[in-house]
C-alpha positions, 0 to 999 in steps of 0.5 A, spaced: 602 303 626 596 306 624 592 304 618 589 310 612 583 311 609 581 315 604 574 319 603 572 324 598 567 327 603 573 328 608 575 336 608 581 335 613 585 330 616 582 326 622 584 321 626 580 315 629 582 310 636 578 303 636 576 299 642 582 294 642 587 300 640 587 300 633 588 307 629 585 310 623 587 316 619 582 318 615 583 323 609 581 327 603 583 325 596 589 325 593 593 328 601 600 326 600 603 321 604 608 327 607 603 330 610 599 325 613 606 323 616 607 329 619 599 330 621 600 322 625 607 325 629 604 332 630 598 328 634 602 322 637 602 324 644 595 324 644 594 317 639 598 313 644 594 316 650 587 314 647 590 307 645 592 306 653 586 307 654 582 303 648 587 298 650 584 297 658 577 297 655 578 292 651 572 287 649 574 283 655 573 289 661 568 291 657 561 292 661 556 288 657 551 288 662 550 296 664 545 298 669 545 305 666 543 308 658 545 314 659 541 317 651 545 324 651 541 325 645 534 326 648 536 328 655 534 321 657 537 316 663 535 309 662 536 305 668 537 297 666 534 290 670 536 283 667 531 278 668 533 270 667 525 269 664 521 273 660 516 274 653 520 280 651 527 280 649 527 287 652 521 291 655 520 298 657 516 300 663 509 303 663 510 308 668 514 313 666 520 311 670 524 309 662 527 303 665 529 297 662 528 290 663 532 286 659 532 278 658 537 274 659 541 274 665 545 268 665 548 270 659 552 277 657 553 276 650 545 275 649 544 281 653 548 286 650 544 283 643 538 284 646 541 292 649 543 294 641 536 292 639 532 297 643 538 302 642 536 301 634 528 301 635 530 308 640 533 311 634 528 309 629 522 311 633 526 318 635 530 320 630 524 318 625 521 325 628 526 329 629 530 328 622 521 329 619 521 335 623 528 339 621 527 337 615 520 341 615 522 347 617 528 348 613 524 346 607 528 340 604 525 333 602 528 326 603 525 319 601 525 315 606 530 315 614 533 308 616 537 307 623 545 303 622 550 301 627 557 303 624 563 304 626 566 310 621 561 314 618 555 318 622 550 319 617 549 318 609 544 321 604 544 317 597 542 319 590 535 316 592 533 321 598 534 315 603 538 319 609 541 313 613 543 314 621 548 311 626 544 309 632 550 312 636 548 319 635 544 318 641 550 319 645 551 325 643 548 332 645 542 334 642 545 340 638 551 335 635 545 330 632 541 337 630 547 338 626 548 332 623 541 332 620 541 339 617 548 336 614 545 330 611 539 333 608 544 338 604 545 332 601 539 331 598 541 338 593 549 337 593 550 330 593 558 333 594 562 336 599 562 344 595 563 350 596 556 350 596 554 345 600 558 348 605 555 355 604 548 351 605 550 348 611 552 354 614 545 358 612 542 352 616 547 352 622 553 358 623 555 354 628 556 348 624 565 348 624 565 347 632 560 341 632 562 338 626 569 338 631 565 335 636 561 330 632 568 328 630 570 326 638 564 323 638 566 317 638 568 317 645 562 317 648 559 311 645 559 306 650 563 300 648 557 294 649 554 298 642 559 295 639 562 289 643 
């Protein structure tokens, strides 16, 4: 069984497999059900090998308490203590060696709580620059950048210049998060996925087919206490 979302941003078909096995087809406007039946068996083999292994990492076998963070996106490796008493929820050390203590030790679910918070504020703080940054040197203007934690979509651009991104895109390669950037602030001139919003990225990004393929697995690499 697999459930079907439809997006009229999406271009082309794509599949999703969530923690737990819970497939998700998502497609553009108005694609046929034939077609969308055909593309599912086409893709079959691979589903149920995704779903086998969603499965074994269900919430349960899911490690709440990491000890490592790897953040792809800014070429940083965070090494996790847990403390049974602190002021903070969540400290960084001061000494330049990015580890990370956090409070809470007796209790994962607390813990875990106290990861995704530091995760937001990274993001917040790091993405910030880097989305003020590309947006300089490609001259687009945006209002105002927030930090979100969702499921099915990397980023978003409203009609009022506001640029949301997904905390996740920090476990992505840094040239996937520049991508998505240069995506997301096209937006801010076509509030659609044209030909010519296309022709924009491109001019921006050559390369932009091959990591729109890569943001698309992206997911995969999301470790599973983000979302646990």
């Amino acid at each position: 069984m697999y459930g079907v979302r439809t997006s009229a941003r999406s271009r082309r078909l794509t599949l999703r497999v969530y923690p737990g096995g819970r497939v998700e087809v998502t497609v553009p406007t108005k694609t046929p059900q034939s077609v969308i039946t055909e593309f599912v068996a086409k893709h079959r083999v691979w589903i149920d090998q995704r779903v086998l292994r969603a499965r074994e990492q269900s919430p349960a076998a899911i490690d709440l308490k990491p000890t490592q963070v790897e953040l792809r996106a800014l070429n940083e490796t965070w090494q996790v203590e847990y403390l049974a008493q602190s002021r903070r929820p969540w400290e960084e050390s001061s000494d330049g060696l990015r580890l990370l203590r956090v409070r809470g030790a007796e209790d994962a679910s607390r813990c875990g709580s106290h990861l995704r918070a530091w995760l937001r504020q990274v993001a917040t703080d790091r993405l910030d620059g880097w989305l003020h940054s590309v947006a300089q040197h490609y001259d687009f203007q945006y209002t105002r950048m927030q930090v979100r934690r969702q499921q099915t979509r990397w980023g978003s651009c409203s009609r009022s210049g506001t640029i949301s991104l997904n905390v996740c895109l920090l476990f992505q390669a840094p040239e996937v998060v520049r991508y998505l950037l240069l995506h997301e602030l096209c937006h801010t001139r076509h509030m659609n996925h044209s030909d010519h919003f296309w022709k924009l990225v491109a001019q921006c990004e050559p390369e932009w087919r091959v990591l729109d393929r890569e943001l698309s697995s992206g997911w995969q690499r999301v470790p599973g206490w983000v979302f646990a």
